[in-house]
C-alpha positions as CSV (number, residue, x, y, z in Angstrom):
1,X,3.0,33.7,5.1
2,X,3.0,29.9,6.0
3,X,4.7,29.3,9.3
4,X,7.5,27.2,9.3
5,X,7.5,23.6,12.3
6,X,10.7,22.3,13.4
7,X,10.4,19.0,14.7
8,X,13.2,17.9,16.9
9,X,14.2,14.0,18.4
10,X,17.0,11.8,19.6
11,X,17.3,10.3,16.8
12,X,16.5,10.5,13.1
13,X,15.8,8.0,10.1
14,X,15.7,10.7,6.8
15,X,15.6,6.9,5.0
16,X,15.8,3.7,6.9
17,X,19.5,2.7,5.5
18,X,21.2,5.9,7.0
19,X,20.1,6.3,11.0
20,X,21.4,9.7,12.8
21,X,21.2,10.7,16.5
22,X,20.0,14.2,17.3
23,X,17.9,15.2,14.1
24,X,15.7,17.0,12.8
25,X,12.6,18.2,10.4
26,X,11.8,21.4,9.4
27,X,8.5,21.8,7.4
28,X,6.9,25.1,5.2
29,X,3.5,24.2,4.4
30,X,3.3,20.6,2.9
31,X,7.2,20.3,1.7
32,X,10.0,19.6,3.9
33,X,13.0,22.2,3.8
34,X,15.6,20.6,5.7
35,X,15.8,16.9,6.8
36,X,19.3,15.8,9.1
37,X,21.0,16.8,12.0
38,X,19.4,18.7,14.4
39,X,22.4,21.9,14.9
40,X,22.0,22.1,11.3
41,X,17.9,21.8,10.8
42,X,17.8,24.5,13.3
43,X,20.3,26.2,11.9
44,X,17.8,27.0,8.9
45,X,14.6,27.9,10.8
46,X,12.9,31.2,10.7
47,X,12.6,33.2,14.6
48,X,9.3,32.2,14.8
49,X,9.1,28.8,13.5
50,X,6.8,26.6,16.0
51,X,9.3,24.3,17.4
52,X,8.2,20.7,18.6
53,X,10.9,18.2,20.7
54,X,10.2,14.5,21.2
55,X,13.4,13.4,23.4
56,X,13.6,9.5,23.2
57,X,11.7,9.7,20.1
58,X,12.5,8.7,16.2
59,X,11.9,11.1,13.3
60,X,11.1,8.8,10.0
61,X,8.9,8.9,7.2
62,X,5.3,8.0,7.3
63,X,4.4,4.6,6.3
64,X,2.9,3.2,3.0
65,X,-0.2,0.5,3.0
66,X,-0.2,-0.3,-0.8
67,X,-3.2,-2.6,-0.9
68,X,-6.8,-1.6,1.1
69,X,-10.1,-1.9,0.4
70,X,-11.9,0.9,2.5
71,X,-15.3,-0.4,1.5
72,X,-14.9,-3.2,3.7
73,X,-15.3,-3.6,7.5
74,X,-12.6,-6.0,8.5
75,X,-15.2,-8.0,10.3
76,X,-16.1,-11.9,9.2
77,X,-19.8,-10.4,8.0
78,X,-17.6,-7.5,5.6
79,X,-19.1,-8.8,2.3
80,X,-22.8,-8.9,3.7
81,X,-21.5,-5.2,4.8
82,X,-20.6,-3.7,2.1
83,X,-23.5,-5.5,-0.2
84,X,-26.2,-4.2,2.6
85,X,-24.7,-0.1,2.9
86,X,-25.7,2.4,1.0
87,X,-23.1,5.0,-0.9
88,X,-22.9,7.5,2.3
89,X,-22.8,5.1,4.8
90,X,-20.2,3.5,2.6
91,X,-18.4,7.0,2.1
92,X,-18.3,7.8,5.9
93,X,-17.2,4.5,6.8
94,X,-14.2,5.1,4.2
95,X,-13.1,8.3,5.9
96,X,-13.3,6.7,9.1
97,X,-10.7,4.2,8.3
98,X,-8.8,6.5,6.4
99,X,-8.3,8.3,10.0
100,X,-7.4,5.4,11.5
101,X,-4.8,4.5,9.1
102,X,-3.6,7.8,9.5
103,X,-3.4,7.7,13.4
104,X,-1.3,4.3,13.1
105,X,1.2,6.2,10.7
106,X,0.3,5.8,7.3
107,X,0.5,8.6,5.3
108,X,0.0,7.1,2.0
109,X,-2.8,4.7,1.0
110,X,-4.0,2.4,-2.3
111,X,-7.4,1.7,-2.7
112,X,-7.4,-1.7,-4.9
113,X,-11.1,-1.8,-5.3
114,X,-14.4,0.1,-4.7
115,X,-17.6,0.6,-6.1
116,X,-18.8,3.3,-7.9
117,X,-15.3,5.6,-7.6
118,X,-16.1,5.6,-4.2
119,X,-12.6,6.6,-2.9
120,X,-12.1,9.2,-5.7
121,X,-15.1,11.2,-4.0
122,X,-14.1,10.6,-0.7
123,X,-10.5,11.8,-1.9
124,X,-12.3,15.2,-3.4
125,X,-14.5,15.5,0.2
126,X,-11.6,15.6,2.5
127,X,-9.9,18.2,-0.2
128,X,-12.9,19.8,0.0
129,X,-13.9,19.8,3.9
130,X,-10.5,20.7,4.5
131,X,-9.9,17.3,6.6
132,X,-6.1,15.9,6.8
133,X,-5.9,12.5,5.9
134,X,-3.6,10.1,3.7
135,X,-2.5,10.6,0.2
136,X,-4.9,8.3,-1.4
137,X,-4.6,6.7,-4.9
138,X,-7.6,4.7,-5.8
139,X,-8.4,1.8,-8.3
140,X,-12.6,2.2,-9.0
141,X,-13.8,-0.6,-9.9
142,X,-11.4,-3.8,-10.4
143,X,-11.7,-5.3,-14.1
144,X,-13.2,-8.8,-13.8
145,X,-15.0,-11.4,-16.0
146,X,-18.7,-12.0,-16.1
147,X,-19.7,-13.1,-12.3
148,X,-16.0,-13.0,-11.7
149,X,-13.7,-12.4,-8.5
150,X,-15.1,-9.2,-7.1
151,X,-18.1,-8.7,-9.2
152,X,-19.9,-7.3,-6.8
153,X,-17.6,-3.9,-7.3
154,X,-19.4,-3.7,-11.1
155,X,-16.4,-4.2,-13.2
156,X,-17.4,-7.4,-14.8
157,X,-15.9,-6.6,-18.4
158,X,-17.2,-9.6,-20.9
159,X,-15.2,-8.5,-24.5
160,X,-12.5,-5.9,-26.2
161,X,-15.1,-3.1,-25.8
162,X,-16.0,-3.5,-22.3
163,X,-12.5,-3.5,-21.4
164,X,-11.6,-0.4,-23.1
165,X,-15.1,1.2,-21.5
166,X,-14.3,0.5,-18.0
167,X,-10.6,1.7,-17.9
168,X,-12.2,5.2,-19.6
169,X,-14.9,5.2,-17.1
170,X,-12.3,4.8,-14.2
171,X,-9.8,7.1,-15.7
172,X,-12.1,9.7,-16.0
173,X,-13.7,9.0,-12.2
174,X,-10.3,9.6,-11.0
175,X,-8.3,6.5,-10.7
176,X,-4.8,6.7,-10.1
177,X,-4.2,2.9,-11.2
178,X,-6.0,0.0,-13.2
179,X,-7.1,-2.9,-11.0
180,X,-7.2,-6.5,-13.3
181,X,-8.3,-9.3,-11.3
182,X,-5.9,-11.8,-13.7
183,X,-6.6,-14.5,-11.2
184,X,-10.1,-15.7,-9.1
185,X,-10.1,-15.2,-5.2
186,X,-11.1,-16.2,-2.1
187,X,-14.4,-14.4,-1.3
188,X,-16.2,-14.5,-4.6
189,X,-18.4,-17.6,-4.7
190,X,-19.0,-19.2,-7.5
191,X,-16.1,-17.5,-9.5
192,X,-12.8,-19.0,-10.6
193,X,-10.3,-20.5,-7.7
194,X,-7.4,-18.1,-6.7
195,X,-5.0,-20.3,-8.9
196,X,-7.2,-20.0,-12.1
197,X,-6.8,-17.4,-14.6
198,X,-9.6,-15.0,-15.4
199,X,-7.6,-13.3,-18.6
200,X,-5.3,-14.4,-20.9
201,X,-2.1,-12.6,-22.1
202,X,-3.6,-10.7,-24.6
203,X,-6.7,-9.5,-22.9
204,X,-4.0,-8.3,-20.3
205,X,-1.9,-6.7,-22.9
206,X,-4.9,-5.1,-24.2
207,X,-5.6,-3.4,-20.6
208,X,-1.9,-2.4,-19.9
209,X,-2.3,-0.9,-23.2
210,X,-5.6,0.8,-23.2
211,X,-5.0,2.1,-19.9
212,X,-1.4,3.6,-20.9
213,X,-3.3,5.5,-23.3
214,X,-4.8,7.6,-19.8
215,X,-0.9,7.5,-18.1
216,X,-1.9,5.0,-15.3
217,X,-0.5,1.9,-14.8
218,X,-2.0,-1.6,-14.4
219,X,-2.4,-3.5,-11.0
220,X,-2.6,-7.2,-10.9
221,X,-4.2,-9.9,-8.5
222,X,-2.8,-12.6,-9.6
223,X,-2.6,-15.8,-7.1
224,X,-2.0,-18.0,-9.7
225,X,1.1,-19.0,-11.5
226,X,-0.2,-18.8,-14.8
227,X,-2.0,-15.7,-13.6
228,X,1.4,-14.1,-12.7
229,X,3.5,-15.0,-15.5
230,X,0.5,-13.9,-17.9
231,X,0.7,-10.8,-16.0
232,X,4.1,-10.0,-16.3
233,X,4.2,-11.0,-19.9
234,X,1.9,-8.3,-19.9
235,X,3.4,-5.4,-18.5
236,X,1.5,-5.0,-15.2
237,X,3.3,-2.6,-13.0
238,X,2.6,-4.5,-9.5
239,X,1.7,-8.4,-8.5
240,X,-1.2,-8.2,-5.6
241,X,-0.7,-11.3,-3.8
242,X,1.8,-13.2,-6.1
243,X,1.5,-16.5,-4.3
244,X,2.4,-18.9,-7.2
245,X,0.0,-21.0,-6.4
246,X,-1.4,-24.1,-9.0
247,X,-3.8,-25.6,-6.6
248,X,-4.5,-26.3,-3.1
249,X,-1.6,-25.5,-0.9
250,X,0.2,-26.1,-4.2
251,X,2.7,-23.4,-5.3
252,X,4.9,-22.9,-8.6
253,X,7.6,-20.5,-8.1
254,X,8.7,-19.3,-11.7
255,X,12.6,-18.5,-11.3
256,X,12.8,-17.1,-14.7
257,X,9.1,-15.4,-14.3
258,X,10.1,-13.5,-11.0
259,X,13.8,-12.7,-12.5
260,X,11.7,-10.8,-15.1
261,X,10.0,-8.8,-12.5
262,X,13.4,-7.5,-10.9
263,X,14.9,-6.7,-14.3
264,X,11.7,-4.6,-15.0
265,X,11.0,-3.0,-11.6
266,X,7.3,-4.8,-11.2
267,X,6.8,-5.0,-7.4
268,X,5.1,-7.7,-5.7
269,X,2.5,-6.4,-2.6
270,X,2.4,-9.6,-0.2
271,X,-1.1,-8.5,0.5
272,X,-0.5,-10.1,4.5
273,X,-1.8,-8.5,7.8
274,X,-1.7,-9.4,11.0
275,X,-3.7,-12.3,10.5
276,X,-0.3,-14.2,9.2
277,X,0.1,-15.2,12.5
278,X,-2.9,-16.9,13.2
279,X,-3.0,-18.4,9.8
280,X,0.8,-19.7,10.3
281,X,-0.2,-21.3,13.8
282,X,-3.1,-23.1,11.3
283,X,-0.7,-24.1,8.8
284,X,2.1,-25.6,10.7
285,X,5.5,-23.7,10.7
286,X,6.5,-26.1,7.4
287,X,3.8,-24.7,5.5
288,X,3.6,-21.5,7.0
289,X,7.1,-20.9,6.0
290,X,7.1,-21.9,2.5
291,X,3.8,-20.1,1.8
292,X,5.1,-17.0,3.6
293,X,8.7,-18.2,2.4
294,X,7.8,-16.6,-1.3
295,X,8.8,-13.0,0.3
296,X,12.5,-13.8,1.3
297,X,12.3,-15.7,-2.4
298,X,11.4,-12.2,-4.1
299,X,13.7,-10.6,-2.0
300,X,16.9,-12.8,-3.2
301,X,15.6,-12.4,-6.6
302,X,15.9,-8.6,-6.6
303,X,12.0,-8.2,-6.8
304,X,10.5,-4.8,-5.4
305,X,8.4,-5.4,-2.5
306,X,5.9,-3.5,-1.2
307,X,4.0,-2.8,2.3
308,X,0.3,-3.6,2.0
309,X,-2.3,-5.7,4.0
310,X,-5.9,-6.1,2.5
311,X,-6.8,-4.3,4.8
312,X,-10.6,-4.6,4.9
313,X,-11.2,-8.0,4.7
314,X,-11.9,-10.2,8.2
315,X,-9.3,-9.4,10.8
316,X,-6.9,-7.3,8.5
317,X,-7.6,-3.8,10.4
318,X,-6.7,-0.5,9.6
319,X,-4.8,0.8,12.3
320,X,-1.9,-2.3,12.6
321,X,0.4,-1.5,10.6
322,X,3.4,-2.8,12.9
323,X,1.1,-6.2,13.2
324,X,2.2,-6.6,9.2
325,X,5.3,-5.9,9.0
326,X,6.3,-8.5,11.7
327,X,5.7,-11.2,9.3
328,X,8.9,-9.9,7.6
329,X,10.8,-10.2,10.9
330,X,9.5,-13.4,11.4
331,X,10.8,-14.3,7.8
332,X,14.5,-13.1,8.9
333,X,14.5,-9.9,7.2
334,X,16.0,-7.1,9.3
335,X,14.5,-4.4,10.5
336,X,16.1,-1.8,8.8
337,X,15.1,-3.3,5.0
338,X,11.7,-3.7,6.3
339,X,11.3,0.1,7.1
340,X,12.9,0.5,3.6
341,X,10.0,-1.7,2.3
342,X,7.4,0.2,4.2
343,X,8.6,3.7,2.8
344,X,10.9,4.6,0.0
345,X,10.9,1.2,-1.7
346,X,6.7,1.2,-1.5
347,X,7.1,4.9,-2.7
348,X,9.3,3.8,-5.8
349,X,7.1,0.7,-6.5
350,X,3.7,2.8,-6.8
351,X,5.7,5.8,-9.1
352,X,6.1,8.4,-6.0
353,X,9.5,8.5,-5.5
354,X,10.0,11.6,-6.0
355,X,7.1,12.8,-4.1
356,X,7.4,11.1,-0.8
357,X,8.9,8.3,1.1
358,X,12.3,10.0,2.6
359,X,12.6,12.4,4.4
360,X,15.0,15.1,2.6
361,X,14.1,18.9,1.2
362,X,11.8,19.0,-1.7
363,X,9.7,16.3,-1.1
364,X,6.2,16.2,0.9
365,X,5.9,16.8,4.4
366,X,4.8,12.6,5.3
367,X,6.2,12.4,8.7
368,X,6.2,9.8,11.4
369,X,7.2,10.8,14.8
370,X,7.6,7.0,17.3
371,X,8.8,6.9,20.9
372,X,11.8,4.5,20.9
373,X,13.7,3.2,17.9
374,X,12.2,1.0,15.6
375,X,15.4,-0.2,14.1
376,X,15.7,-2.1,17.8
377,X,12.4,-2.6,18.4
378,X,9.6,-2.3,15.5
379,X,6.9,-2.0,18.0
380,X,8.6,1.4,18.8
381,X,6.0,1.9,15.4
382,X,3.3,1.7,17.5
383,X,3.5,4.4,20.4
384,X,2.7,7.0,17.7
385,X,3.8,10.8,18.9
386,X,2.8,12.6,16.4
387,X,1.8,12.5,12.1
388,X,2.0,15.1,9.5
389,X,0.4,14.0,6.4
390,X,1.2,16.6,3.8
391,X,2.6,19.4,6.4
392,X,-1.0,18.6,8.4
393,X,-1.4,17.5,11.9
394,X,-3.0,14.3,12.2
């Protein structure tokens, strides 16, 4: 018989919206029975339940980081890296970051690009070696055109055929999602600029269609203006990056484009890590804020949002989480709707609602034990107590 663990704290956050002093957790393998206040929680625990108390601490759920690459190193040389490692140096380095994600309190993870299905078989070697770590949903290789943004990753696609090929490859690798670069980016030389398009609206179509067929939705980066309303016209479930952007430090913010996102429920990932700061201070505040300024614009507009950070590429680490999610705070968005955008609204946005992001019976075991209370202070985030990723100890 699984034992039953009652976590105990000062205070408890079963979603971010509804705070509660003295709670508690009570946890049967990987599913939470009980979530609330602590007389209660107790209440419902078997004699020999293992019983855990964190006074001065906050009970919450684990947090999400909807957009990583764990190929990639995080240091200025990551492309050389990953181009230079072969599959199980690339594998271990994977699980190593996963760790550290999961030791800064993330307890859910999205691969947006790999090579080979790389995070599918890391997924199935930590199932298999019996390690805890994340929930990990992986992309495979990104679609991309001929010598495109993100070649390297081997999912140029150069007609119809192709297209369909790759999603069925993926798909049957394991992917959890469709990655579509609809835009180019920063780090592919050569290759379109991030406010170019890479597919029209009917090449898109035909991947949101094809890969519907395999009951997985459609991810994509899309910089550009035209590469976001193409997308959206679409049907893409989430907008990586969604910048707006028609040129150099030129942006294009399409009222009626991200109106048709909140009626439809596609999310926009913000893609920024800690390095907002140092970008901001090269910006200028004017710039920085209307760059950056494209969040609180979502946010009026009724867009989802979700919590992700590239992590991977130069000076977006694994294990910052907190670092992140200050750029909200820095935006004016209060604390307590940017713990809803790091849980239950990235839990909604990627179709795990129901599976995780609250803490409340039923659902999995994804806690997140902080000294301190992060609806004060959000750097409460980072003097981690204790994870449980699926019932299991970090």
């Amino acid at each position: 018989m699984t034992l039953q663990l009652l976590l105990t704290a000062s205070r408890i956050l079963t979603r971010p919206g509804t705070p509660a002093e003295d709670g508690a957790v009570l946890v049967e393998g990987d599913r939470i029975l009980a979530a609330g206040p602590r007389a209660e929680v107790a209440a419902q625990a078997a004699p020999d339940a293992e019983k855990l108390d964190f006074p001065g601490a906050t009970l919450m759920p684990g947090l999400f980081n909807a957009h990583v690459h764990l190929t990639f190193d995080a240091t200025r040389e990551m492309l050389p890296n990953f181009l230079a490692s072969d599959d199980a140096a690339l594998r271990a380095g994977a699980r190593e970051r996963l760790d550290r994600l999961l030791r800064s309190g993330v307890t859910t993870v999205r691969d947006l690009g790999d090579r080979a299905a790389l995070g599918a078989r890391v997924r199935a070697e930590l199932d298999a070696d019996g390690v805890t770590a994340p929930r990990l949903l992986t992309a495979g290789s990104p679609l991309t055109v001929p010598n495109g943004h993100c070649h390297f990753f081997g999912g140029e696609v150069a007609d119809d055929d192709a297209i369909r090929t790759l999603i069925d490859a993926n798909a049957a690798a394991g992917a959890d999602v469709i990655k579509v670069m609809a835009s180019g980016g920063q780090i592919t030389e050569g290759g379109a600029d991030m406010w170019e398009s890479q597919f029209d609206v009917r090449a898109l179509r035909l991947i949101v269609g094809h890969a519907a067929r395999h009951g997985l939705p459609v991810a994509a980066h899309a910089h550009g203006a035209d590469a976001i309303e193409a997308s959206v016209e679409a049907g893409v479930r989430t907008i990586e990056h969604c910048t707006w952007m028609t040129g150099p430090q030129r942006q294009d913010r399409r009222e009626g484009v991200a109106k048709r996102m909140a009626a439809e429920g596609i999310a926009a990932c913000s893609t920024s890590s800690r390095n907002w700061r140092m970008l901001a201070e090269r910006m200028g505040e004017d710039l920085a804020k209307n760059v950056y300024g494209r969040l609180s614009w979502l946010e009026e507009l009724g867009v989802p949002l979700l919590s992700g950070t590239d992590a991977g590429l130069p000076g977006s680490v694994f294990d910052d989480p907190v670092g992140a999610l200050e750029l909200y705070e820095w935006l004016g968005f209060g604390r307590r709707r940017i713990l809803e955008i790091a849980t239950e609204d990235s839990a909604a946005g990627l179709g795990l609602g129901d599976v995780t992001g609250r803490l409340a019976p039923g659902l999995s075991a994804d806690v997140l034990v902080v000294d301190g209370d992060p609806l004060k202070d959000l750097s409460a985030l980072r003097d981690v107590r204790l994870v449980l990723a699926r019932g299991s100890r970090a």
